[in-house]
PDB file with SEQRES, HELIX, SHEET and CRYST1 records, atoms N, CA, C and O in Angstrom:
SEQRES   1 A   44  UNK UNK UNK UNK UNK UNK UNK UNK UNK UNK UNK UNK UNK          
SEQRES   2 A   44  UNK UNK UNK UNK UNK UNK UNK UNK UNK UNK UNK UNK UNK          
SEQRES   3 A   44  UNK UNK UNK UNK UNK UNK UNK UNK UNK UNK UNK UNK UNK          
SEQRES   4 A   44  UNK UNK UNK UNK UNK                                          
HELIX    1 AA1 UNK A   15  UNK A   33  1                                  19    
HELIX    2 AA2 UNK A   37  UNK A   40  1                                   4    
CRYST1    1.000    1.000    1.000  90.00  90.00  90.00 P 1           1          
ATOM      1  N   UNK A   1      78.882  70.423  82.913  1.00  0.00           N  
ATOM      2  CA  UNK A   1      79.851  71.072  83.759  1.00  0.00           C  
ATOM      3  C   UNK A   1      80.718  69.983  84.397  1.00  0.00           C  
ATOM      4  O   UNK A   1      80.288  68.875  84.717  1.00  0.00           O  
ATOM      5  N   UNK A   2      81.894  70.372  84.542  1.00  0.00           N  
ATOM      6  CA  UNK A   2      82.759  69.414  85.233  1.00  0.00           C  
ATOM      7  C   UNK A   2      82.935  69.267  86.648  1.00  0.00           C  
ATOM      8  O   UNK A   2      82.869  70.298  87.318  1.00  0.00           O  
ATOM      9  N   UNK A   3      83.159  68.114  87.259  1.00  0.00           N  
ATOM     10  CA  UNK A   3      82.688  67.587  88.601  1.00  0.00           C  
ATOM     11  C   UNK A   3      84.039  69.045  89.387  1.00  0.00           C  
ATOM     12  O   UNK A   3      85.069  69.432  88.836  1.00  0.00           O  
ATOM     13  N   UNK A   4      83.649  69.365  90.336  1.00  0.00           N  
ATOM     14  CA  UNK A   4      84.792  70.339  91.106  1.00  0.00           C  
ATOM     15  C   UNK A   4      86.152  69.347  91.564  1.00  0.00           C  
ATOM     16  O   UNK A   4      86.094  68.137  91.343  1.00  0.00           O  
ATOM     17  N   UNK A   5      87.012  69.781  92.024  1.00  0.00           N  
ATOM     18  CA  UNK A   5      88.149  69.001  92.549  1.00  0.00           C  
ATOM     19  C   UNK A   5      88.687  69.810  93.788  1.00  0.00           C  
ATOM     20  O   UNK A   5      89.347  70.849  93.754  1.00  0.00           O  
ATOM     21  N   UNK A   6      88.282  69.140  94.834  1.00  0.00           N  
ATOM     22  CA  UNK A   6      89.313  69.497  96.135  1.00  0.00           C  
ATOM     23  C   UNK A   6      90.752  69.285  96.529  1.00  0.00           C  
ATOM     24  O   UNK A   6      91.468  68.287  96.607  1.00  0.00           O  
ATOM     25  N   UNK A   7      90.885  70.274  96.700  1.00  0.00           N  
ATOM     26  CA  UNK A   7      92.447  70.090  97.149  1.00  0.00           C  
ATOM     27  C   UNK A   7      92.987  71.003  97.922  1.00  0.00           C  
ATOM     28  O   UNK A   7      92.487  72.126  97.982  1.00  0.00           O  
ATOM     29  N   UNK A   8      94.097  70.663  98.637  1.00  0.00           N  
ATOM     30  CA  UNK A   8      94.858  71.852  99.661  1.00  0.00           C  
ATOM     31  C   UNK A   8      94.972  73.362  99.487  1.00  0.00           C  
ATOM     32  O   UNK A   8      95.052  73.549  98.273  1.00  0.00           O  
ATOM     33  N   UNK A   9      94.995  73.970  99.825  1.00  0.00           N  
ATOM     34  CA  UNK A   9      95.455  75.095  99.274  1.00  0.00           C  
ATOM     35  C   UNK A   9      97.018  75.514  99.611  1.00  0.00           C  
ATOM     36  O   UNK A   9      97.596  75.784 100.663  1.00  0.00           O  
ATOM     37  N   UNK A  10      97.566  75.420  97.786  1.00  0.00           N  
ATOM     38  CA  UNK A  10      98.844  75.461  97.459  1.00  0.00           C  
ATOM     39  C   UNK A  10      99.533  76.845  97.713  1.00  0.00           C  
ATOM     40  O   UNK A  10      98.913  77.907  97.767  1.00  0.00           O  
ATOM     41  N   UNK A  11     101.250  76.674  97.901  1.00  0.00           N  
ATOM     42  CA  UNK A  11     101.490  78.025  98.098  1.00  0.00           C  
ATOM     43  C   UNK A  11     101.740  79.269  96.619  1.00  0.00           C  
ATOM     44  O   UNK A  11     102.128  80.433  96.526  1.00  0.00           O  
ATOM     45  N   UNK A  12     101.263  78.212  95.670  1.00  0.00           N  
ATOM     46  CA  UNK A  12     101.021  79.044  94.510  1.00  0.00           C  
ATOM     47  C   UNK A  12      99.640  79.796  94.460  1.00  0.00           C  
ATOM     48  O   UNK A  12      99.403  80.893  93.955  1.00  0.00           O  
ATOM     49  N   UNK A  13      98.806  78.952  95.096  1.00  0.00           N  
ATOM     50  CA  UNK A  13      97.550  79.678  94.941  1.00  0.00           C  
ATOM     51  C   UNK A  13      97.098  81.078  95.270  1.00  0.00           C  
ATOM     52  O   UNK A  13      97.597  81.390  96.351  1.00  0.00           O  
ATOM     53  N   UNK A  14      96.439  81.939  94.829  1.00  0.00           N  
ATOM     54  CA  UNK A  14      96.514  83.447  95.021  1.00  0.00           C  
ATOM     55  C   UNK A  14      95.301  83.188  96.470  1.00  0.00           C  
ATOM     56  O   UNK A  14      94.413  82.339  96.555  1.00  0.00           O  
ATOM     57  N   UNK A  15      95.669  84.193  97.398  1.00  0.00           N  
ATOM     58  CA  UNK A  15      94.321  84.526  98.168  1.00  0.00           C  
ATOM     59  C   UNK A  15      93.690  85.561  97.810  1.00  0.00           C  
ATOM     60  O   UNK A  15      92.644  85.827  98.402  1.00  0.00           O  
ATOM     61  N   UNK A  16      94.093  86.288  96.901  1.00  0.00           N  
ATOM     62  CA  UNK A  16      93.217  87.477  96.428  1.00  0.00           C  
ATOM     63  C   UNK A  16      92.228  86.898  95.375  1.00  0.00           C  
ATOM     64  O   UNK A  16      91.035  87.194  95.307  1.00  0.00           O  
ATOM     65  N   UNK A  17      92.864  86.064  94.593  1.00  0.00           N  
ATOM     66  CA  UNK A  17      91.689  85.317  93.799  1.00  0.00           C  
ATOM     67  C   UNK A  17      90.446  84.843  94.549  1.00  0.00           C  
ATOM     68  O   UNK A  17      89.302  85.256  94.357  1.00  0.00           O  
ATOM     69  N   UNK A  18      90.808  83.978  95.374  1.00  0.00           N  
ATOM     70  CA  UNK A  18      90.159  83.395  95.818  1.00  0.00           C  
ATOM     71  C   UNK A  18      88.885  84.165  96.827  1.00  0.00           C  
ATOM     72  O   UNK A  18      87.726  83.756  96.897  1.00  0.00           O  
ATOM     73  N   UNK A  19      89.472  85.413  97.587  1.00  0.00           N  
ATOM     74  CA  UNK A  19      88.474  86.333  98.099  1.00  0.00           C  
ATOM     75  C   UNK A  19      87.657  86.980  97.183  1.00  0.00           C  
ATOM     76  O   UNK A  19      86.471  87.215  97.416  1.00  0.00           O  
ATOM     77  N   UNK A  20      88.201  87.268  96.194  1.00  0.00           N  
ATOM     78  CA  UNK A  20      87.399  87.605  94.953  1.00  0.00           C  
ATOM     79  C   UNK A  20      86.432  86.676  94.848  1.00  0.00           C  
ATOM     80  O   UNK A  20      85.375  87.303  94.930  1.00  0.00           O  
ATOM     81  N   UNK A  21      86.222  85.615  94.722  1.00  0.00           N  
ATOM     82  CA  UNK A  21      85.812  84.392  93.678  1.00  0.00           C  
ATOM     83  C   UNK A  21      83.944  84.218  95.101  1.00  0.00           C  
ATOM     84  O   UNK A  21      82.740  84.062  94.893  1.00  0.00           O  
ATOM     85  N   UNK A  22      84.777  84.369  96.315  1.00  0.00           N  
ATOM     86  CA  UNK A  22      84.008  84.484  97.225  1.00  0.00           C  
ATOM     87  C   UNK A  22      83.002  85.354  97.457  1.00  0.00           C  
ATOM     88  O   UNK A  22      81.842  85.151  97.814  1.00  0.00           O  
ATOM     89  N   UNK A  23      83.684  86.511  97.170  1.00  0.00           N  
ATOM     90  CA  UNK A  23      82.965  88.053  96.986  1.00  0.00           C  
ATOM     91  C   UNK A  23      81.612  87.748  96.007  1.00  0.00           C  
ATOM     92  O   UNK A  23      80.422  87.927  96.270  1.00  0.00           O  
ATOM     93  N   UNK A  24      82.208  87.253  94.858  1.00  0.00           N  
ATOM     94  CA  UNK A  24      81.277  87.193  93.957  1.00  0.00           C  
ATOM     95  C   UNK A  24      80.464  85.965  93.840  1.00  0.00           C  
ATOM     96  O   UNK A  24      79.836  85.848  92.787  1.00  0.00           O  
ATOM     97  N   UNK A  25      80.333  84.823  94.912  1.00  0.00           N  
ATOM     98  CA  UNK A  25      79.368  84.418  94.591  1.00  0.00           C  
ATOM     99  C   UNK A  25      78.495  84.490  95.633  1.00  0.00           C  
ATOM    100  O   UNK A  25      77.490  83.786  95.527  1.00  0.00           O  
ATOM    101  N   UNK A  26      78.666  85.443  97.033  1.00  0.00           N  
ATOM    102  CA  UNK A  26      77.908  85.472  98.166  1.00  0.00           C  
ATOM    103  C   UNK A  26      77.373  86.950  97.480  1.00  0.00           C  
ATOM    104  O   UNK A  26      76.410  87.380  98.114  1.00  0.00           O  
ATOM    105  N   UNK A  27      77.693  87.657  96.556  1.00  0.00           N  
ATOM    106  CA  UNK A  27      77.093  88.473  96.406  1.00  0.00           C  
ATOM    107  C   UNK A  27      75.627  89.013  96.224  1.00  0.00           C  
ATOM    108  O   UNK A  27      75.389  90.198  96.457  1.00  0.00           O  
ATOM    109  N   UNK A  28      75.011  88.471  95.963  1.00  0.00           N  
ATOM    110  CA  UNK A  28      73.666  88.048  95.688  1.00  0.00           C  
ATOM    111  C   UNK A  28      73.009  88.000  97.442  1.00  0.00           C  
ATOM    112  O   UNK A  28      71.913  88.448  97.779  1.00  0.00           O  
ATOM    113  N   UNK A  29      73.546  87.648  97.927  1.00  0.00           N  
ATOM    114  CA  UNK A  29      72.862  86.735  99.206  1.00  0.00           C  
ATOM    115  C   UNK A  29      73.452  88.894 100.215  1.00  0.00           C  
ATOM    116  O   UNK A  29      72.843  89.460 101.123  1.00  0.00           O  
ATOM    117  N   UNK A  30      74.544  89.307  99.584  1.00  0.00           N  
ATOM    118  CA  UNK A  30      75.370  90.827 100.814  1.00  0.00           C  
ATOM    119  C   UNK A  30      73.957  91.396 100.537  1.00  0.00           C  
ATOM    120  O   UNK A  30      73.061  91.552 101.367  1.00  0.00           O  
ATOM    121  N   UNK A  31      73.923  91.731  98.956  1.00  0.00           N  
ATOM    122  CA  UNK A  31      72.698  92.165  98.283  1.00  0.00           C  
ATOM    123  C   UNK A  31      71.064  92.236  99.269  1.00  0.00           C  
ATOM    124  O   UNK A  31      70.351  93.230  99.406  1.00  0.00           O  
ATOM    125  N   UNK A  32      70.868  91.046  99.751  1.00  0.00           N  
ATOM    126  CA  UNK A  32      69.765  90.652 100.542  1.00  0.00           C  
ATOM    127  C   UNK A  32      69.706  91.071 101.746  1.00  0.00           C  
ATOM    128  O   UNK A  32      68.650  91.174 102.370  1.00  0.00           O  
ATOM    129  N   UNK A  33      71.221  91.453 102.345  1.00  0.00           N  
ATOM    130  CA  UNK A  33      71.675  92.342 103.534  1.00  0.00           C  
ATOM    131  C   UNK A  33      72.202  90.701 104.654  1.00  0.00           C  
ATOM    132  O   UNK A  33      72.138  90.770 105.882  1.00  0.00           O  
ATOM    133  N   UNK A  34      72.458  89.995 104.265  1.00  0.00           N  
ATOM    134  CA  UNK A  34      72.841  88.382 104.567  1.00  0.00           C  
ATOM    135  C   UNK A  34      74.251  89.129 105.066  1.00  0.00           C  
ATOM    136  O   UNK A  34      74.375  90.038 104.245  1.00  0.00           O  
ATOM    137  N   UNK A  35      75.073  89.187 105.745  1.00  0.00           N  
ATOM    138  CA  UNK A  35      76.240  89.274 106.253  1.00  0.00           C  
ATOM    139  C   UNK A  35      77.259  88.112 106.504  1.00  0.00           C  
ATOM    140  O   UNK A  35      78.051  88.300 107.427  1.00  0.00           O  
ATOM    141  N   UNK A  36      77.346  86.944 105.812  1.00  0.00           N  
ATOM    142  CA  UNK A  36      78.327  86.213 105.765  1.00  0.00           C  
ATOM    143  C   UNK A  36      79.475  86.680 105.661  1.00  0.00           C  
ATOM    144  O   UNK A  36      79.705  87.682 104.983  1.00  0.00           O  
ATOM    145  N   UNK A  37      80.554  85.904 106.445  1.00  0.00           N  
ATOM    146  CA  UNK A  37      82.032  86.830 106.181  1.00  0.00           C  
ATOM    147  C   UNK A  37      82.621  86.903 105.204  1.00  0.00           C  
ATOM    148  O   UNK A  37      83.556  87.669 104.970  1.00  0.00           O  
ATOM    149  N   UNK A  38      82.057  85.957 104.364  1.00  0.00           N  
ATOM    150  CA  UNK A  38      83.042  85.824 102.947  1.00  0.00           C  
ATOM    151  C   UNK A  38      82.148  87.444 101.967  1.00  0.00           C  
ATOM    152  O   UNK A  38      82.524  87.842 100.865  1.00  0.00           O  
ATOM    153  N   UNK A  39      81.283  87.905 102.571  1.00  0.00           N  
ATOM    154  CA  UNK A  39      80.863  88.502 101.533  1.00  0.00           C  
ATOM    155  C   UNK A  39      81.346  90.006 102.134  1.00  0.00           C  
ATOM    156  O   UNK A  39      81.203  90.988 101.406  1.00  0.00           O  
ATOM    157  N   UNK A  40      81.938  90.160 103.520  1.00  0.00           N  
ATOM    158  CA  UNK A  40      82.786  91.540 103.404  1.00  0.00           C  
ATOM    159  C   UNK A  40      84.322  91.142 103.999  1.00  0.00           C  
ATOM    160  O   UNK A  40      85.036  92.009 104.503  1.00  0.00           O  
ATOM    161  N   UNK A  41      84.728  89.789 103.887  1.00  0.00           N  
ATOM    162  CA  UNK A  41      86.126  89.439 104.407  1.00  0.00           C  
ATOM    163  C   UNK A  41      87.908  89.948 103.514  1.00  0.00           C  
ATOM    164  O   UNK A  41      88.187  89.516 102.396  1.00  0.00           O  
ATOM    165  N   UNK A  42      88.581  90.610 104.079  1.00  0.00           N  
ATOM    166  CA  UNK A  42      89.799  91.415 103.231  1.00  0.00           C  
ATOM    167  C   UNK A  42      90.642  89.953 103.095  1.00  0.00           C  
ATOM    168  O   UNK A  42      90.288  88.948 103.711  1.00  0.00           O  
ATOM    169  N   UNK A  43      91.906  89.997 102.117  1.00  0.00           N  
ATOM    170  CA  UNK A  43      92.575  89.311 102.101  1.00  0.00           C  
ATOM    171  C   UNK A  43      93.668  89.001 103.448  1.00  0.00           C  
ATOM    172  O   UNK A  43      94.329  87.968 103.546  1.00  0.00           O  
ATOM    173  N   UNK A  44      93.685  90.000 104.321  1.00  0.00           N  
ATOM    174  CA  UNK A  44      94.389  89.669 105.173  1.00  0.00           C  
ATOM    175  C   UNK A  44      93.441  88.466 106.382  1.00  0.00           C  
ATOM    176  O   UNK A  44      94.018  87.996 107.363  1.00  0.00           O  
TER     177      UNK A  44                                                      
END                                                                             
């Protein structure tokens, strides 16, 4: 797997992607009843 890369967040970048991307990897943990914000946070 390739090393990750940090960087700013561009004004190309989608925030809906990205809440998505969130959604789905705290999912596992909403599942467990874990309430992190990323796992019920809206794009706004």
């Amino acid at each position: 797997m390739a090393e990750p890369i940090l960087r700013p967040f561009g004004a190309n970048d989608s925030i809906s992607e990205l809440t998505g991307l969130l959604h789905r990897a705290y999912a596992r943990l909403a599942a467990m009843g874990l309430k992190f914000v990323a796992t019920w946070q809206t794009d706004d």
